[in-house]
N, C-alpha and C positions, 0 to 999 in steps of 0.2 A: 354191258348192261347199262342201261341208261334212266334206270329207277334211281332213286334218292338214296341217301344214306339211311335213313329213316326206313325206307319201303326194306331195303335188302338186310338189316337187321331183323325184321317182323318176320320176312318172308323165313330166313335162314333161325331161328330161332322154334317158329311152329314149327319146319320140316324136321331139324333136327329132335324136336321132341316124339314127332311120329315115327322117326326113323328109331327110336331108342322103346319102340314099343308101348308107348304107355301113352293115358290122352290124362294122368295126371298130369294135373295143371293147365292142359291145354288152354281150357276157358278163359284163360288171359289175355289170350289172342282175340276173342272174340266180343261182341255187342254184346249185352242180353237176348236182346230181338234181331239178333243178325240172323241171315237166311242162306242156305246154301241149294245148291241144284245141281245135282250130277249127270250129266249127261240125259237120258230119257226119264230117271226119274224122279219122281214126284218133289214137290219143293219141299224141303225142310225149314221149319219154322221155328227159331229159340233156341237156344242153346241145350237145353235138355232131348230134343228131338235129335239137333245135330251130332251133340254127344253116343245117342243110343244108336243110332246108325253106325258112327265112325267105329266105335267098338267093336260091332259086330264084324265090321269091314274088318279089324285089325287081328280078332279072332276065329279067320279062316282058319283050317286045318290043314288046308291044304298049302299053307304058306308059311314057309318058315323065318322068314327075314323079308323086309320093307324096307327102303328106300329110296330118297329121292335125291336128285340130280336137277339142280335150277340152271337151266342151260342158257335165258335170257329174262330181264325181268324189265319193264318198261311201265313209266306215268306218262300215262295221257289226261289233260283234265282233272275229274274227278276220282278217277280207277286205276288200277295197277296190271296190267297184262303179265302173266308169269308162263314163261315156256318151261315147263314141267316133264322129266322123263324119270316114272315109277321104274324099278327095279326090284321085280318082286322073285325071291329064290324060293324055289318049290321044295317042296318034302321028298320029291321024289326025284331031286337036283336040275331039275331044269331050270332056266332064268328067262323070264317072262320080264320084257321091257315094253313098258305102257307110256306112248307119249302120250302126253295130254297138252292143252293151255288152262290156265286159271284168269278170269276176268273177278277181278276182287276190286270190291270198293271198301274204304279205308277210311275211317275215322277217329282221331284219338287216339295213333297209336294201336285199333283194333278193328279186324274186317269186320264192318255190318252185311258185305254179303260177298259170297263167291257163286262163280257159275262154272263148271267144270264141265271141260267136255274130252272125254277119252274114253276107250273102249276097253270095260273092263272084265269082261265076258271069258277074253282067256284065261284069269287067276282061279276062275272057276272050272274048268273042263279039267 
């Protein structure tokens, strides 16, 4: 990994706090007006948008356990490149492994934006 000491602490701190279920406290990690983009949909704006999506994400039923796996994490510039593999264990014991990347920009110790691209269409089927 060739991100900073700084970047790989942020990075491993949100995951682990998503990996633990909860998006208490999340919002530390984040801007107030930071924006997020998941693949095809629509762009979220503010932390409170961000917030009611990620929830929702996190309250599938169909999902019993989340987690993530940083498999490479790089600065370029301005932004942080995170190679990202979800592991998501089903209710019905299958394990769905979703690679993605995260293109995160970083300010202050908090991302003001991520753009996520992964296909996450199987946690759903």
């Amino acid at each position: 990994m060739r991100a900073s000491q700084e970047t790989l602490d942020l990075i491993r701190g949100y995951y682990g706090m998503l990996d633990d279920g909860t998006l208490a406290g999340c919002e530390r990690y984040f801007a107030p007006d930071a924006t997020m983009q998941i693949a095809h949909f629509p762009k979220l704006e503010g932390w409170p948008m961000i917030e009611r999506v990620m929830s929702a994400g996190l309250a599938n039923e169909k999902v019993k356990r989340l987690t993530h796996e940083v498999r490479n994490a790089w600065d370029e510039d301005d932004c942080s490149i995170i190679e990202v593999h979800a592991h998501y264990e089903m209710t019905d014991g299958r394990e769905i492994v979703v690679p993605g990347v995260v293109i995160a920009e970083i300010a202050n110790g908090r991302f003001t934006s991520q753009r996520i691209a992964a296909d996450l269409s199987p946690t759903f089927s």
